[in-house]
N, CA, C and O atoms as a GROMACS GRO file, in nm:
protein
  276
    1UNK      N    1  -1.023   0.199  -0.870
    1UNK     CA    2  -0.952   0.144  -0.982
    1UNK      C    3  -0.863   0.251  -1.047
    1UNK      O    4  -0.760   0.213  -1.103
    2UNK      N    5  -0.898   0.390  -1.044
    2UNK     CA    6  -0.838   0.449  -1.092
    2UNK      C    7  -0.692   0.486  -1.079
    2UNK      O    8  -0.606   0.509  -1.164
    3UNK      N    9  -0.687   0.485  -0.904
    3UNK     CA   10  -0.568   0.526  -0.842
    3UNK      C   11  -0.470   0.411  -0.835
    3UNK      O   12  -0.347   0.422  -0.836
    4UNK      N   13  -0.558   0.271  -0.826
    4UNK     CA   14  -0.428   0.158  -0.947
    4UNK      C   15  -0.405   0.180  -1.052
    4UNK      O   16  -0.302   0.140  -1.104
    5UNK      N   17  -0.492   0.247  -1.111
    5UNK     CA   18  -0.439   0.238  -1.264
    5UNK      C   19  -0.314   0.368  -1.336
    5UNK      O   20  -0.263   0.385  -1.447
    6UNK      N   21  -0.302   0.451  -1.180
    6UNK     CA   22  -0.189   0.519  -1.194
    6UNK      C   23  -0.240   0.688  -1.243
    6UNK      O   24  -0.165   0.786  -1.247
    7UNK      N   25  -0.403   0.683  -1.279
    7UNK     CA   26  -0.450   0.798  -1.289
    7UNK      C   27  -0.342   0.918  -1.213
    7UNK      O   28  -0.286   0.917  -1.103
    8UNK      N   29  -0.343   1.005  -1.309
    8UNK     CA   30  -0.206   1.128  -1.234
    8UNK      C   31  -0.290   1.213  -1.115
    8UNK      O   32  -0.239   1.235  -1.005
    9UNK      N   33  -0.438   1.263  -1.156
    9UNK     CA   34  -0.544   1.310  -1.043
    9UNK      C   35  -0.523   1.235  -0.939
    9UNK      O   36  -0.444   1.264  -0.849
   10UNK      N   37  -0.587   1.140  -0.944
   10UNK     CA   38  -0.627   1.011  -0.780
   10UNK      C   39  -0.443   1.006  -0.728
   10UNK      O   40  -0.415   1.006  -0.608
   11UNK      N   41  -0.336   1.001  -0.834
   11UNK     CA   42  -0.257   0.984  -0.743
   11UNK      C   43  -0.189   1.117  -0.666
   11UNK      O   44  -0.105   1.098  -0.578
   12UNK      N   45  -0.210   1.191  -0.686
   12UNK     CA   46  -0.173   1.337  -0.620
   12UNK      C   47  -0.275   1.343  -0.536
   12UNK      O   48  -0.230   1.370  -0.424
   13UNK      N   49  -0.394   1.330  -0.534
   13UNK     CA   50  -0.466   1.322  -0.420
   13UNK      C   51  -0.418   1.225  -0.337
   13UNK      O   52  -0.363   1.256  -0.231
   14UNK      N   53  -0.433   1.111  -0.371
   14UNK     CA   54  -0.340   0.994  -0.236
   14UNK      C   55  -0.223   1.029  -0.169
   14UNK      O   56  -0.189   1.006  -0.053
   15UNK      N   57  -0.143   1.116  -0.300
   15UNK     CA   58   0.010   1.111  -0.224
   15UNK      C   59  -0.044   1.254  -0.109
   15UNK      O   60  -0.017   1.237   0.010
   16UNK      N   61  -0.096   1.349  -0.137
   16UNK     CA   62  -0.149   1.446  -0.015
   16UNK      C   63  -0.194   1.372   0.079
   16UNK      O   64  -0.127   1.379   0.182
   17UNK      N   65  -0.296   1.291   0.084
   17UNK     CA   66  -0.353   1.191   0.173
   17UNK      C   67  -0.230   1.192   0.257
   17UNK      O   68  -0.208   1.271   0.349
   18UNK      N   69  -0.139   1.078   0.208
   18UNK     CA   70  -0.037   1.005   0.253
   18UNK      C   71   0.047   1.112   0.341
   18UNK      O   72   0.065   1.093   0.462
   19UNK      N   73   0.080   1.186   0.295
   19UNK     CA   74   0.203   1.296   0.361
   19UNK      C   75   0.093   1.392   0.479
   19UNK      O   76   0.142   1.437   0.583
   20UNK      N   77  -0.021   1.408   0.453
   20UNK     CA   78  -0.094   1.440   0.608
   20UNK      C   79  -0.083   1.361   0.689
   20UNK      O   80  -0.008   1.370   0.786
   21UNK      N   81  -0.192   1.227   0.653
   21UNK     CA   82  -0.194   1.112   0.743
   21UNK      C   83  -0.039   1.082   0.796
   21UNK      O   84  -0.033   1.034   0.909
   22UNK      N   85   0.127   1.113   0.704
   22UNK     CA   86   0.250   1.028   0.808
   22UNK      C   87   0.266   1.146   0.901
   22UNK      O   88   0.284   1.126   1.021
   23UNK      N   89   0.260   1.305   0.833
   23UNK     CA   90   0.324   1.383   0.967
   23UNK      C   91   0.224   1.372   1.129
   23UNK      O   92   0.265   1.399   1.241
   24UNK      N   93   0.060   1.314   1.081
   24UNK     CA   94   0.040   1.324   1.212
   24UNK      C   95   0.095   1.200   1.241
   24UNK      O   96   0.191   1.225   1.314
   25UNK      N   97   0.088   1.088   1.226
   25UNK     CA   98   0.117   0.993   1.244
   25UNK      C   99   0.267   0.994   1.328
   25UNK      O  100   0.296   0.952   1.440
   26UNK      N  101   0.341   1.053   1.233
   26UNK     CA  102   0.495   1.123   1.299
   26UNK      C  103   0.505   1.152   1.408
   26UNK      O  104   0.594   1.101   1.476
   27UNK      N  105   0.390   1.271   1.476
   27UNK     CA  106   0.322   1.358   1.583
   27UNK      C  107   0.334   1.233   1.713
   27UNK      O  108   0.410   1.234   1.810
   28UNK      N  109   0.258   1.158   1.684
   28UNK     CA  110   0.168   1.082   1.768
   28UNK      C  111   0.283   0.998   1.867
   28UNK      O  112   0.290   0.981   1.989
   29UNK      N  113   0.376   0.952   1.745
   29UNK     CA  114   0.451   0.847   1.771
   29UNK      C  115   0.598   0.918   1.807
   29UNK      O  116   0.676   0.832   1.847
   30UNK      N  117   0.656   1.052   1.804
   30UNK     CA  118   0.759   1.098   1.837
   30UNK      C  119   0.671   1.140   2.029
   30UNK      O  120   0.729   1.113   2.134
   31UNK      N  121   0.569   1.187   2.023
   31UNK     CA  122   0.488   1.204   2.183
   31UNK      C  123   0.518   1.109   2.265
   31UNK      O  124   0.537   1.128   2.386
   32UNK      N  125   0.528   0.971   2.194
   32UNK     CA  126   0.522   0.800   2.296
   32UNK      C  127   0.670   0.786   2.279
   32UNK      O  128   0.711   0.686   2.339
   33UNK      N  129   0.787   0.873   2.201
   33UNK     CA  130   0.872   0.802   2.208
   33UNK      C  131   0.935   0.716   2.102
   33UNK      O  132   1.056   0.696   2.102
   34UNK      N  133   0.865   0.671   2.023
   34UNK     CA  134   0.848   0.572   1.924
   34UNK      C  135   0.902   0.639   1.827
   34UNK      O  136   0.846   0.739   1.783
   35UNK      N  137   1.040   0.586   1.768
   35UNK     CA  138   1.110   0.580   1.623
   35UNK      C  139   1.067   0.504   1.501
   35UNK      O  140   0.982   0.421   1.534
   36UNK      N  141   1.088   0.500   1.398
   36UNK     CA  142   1.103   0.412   1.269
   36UNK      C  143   1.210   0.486   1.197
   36UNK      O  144   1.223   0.608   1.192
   37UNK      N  145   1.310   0.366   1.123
   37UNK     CA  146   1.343   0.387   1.046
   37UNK      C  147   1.343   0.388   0.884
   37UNK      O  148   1.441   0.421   0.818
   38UNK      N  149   1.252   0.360   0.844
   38UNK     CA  150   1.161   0.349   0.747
   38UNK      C  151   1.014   0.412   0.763
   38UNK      O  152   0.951   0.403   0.868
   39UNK      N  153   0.972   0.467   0.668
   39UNK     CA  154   0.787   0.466   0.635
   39UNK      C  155   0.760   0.458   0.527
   39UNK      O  156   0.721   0.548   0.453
   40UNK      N  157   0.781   0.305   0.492
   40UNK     CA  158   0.689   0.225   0.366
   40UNK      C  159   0.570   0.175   0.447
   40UNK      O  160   0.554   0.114   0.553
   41UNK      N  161   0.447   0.263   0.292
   41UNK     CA  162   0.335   0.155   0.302
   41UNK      C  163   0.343   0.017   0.179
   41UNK      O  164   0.434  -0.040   0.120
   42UNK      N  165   0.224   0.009   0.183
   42UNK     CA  166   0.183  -0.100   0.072
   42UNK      C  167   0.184  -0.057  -0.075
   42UNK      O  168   0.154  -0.131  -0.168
   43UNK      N  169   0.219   0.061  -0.085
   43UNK     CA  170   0.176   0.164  -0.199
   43UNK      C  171   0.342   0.131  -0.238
   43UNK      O  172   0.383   0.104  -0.351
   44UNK      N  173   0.408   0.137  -0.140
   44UNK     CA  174   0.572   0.125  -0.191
   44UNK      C  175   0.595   0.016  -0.278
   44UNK      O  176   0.687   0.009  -0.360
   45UNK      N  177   0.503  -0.074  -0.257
   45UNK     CA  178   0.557  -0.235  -0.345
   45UNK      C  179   0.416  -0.295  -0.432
   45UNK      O  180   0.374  -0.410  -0.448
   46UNK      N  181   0.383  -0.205  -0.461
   46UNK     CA  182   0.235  -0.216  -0.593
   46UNK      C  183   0.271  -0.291  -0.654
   46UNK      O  184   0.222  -0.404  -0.661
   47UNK      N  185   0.383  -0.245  -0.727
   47UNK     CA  186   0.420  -0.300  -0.875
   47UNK      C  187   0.462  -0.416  -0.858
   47UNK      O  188   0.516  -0.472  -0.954
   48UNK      N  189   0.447  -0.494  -0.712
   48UNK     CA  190   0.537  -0.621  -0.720
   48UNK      C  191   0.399  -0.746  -0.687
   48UNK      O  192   0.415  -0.867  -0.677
   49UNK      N  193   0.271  -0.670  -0.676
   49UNK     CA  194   0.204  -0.767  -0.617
   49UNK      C  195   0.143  -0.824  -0.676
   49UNK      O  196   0.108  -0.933  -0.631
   50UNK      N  197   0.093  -0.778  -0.825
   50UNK     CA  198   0.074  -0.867  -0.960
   50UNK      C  199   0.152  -0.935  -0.965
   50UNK      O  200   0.107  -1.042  -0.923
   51UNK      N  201   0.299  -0.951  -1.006
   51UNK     CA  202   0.405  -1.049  -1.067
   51UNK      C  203   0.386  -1.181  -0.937
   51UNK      O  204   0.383  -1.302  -0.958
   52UNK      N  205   0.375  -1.098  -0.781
   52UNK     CA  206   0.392  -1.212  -0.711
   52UNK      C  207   0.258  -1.329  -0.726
   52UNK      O  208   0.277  -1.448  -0.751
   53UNK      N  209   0.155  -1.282  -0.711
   53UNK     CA  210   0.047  -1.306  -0.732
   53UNK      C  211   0.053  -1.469  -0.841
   53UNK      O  212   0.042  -1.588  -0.810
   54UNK      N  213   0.077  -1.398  -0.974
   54UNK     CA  214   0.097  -1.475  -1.056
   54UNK      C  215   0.186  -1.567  -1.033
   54UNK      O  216   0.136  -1.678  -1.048
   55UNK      N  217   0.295  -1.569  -1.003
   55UNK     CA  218   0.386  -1.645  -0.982
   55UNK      C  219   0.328  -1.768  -0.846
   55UNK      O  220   0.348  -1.889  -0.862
   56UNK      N  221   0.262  -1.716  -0.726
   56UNK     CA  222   0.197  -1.827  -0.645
   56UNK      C  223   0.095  -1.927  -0.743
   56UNK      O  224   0.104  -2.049  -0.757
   57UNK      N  225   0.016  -1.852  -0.792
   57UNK     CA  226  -0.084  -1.956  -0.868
   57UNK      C  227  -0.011  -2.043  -0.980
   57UNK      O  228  -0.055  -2.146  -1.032
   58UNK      N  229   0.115  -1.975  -1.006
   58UNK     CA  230   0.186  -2.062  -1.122
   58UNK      C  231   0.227  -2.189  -1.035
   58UNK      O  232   0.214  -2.299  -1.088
   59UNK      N  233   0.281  -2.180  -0.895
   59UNK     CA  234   0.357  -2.250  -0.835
   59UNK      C  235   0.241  -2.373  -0.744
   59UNK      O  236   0.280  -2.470  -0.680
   60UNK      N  237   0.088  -2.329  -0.766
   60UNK     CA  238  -0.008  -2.373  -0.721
   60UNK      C  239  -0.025  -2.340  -0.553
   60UNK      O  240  -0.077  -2.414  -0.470
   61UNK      N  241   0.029  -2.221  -0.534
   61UNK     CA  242   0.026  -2.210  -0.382
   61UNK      C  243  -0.094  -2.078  -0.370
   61UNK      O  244  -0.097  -2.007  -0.270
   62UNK      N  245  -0.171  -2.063  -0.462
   62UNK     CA  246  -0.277  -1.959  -0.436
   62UNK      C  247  -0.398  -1.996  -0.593
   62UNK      O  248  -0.384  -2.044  -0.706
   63UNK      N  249  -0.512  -1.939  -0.512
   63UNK     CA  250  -0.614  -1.984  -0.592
   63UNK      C  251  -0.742  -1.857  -0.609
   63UNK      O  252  -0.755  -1.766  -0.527
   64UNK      N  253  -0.819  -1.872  -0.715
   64UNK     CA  254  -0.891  -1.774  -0.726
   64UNK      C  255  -1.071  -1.829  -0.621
   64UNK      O  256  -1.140  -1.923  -0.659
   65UNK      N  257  -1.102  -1.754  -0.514
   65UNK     CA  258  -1.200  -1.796  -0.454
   65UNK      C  259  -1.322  -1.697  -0.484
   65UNK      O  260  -1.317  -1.574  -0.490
   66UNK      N  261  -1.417  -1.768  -0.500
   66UNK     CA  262  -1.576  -1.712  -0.510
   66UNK      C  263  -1.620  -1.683  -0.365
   66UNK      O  264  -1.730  -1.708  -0.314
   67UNK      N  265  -1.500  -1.619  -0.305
   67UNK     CA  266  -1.620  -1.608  -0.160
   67UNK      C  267  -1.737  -1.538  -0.181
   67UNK      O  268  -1.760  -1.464  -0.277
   68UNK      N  269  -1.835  -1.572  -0.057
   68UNK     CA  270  -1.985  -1.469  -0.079
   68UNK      C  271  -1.947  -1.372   0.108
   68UNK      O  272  -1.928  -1.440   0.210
   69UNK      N  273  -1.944  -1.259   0.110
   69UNK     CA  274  -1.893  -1.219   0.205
   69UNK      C  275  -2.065  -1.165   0.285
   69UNK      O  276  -2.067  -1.112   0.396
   0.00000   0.00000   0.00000
């Protein structure tokens, strides 16, 4: 919760996370060949997934479920 909530700690730790985990990632995939022109994660569009969220249940196309997992 913290590192949603934008905590400045948790997010400097993630963003280190992040920039290890792409250069190997980089590694792996320049070895096979493999380009991108982009590297967005999910982290790139946070701020949009509340508003969307809300906006489906406004529109009745999403619902809150009690799953038991």
């Amino acid at each position: 919760m913290e590192l949603q909530d934008g905590s400045p700690g948790y997010r400097a730790l993630w963003r280190h996370f992040v920039v290890v985990s792409e250069a190997g990632a980089r590694r792996e995939f320049d070895a096979l060949d493999v380009h991108f022109d982009l590297w967005k994660g999910e982290a790139s569009v946070h701020d949009r997934i509340a508003p969307m969220i809300a906006d489906f249940k406004a529109r009745g196309l999403a619902k809150m479920d009690e799953a038991r997992w």
